[in-house]
C-alpha positions as CSV (number, residue, x, y, z in Angstrom):
1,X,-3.4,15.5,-1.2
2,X,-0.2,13.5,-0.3
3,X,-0.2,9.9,-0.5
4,X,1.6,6.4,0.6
5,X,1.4,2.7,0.0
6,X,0.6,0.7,2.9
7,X,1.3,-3.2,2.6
8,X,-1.8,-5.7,3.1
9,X,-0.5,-9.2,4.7
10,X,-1.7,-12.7,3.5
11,X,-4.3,-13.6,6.5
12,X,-2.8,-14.5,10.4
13,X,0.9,-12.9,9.4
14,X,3.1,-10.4,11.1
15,X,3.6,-7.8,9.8
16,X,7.5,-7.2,8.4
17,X,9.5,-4.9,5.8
18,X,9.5,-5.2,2.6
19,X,13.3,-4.9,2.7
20,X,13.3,-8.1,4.5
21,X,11.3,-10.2,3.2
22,X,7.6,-9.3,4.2
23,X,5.0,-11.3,2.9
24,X,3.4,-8.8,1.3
25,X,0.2,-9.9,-0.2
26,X,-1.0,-6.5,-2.2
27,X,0.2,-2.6,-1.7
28,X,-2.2,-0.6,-1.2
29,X,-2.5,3.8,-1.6
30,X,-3.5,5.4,1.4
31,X,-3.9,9.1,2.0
32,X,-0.8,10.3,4.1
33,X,-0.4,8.3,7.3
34,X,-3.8,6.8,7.0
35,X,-4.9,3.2,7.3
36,X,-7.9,2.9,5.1
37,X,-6.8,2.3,1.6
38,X,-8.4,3.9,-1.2
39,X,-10.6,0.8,-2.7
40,X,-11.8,0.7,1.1
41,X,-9.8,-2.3,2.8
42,X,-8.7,-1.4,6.5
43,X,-4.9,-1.8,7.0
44,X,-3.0,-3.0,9.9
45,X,-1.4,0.1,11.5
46,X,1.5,-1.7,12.1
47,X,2.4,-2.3,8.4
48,X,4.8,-1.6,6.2
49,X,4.6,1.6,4.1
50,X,6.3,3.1,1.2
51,X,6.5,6.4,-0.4
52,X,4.1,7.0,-3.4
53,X,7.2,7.7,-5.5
54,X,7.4,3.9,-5.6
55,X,4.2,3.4,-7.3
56,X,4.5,1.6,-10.7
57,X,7.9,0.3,-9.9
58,X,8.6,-2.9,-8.7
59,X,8.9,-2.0,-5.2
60,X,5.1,-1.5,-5.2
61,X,4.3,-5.1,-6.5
62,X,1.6,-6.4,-6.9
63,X,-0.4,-3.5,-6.2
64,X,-3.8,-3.6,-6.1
65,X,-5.8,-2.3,-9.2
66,X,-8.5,-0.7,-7.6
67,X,-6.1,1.7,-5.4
68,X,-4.2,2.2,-8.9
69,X,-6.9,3.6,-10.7
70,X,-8.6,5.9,-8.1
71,X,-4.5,7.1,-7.2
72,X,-4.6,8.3,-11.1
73,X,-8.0,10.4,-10.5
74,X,-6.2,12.4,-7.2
75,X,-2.5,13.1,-8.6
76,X,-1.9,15.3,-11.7
């Protein structure tokens, strides 16, 4: 199973890069080009993502804990 992280915005923002600034509120993991995120949230389709090599670096922060731990049970 391939996965990404997908950002989660702060409520009534546009969506934007991380690069560039984004207010990125939490990364989530998604399975590959999906918008639900593994704790269950629904993502905007429009937002950022980021490859899952970035997880538990600080590209991916703050990630949420919930996607974190259920990540770890998928990957070897």
């Amino acid at each position: 199973m391939e996965h990404e992280m997908r950002a989660e915005y702060a409520e009534g923002t546009e969506a934007g890069s991380p690069r560039a600034g984004g207010p990125v509120k939490l990364w989530h993991m998604v399975r590959l080009d999906g918008t639900r995120s593994m704790c269950g949230r629904e993502l905007r389709p429009d937002a950022a993502v980021q490859s899952a090599d970035a997880w538990g670096t600080a590209a991916a922060e703050p990630f949420c804990h919930s996607c974190g731990a259920l990540y770890l049970r998928e990957v070897p």
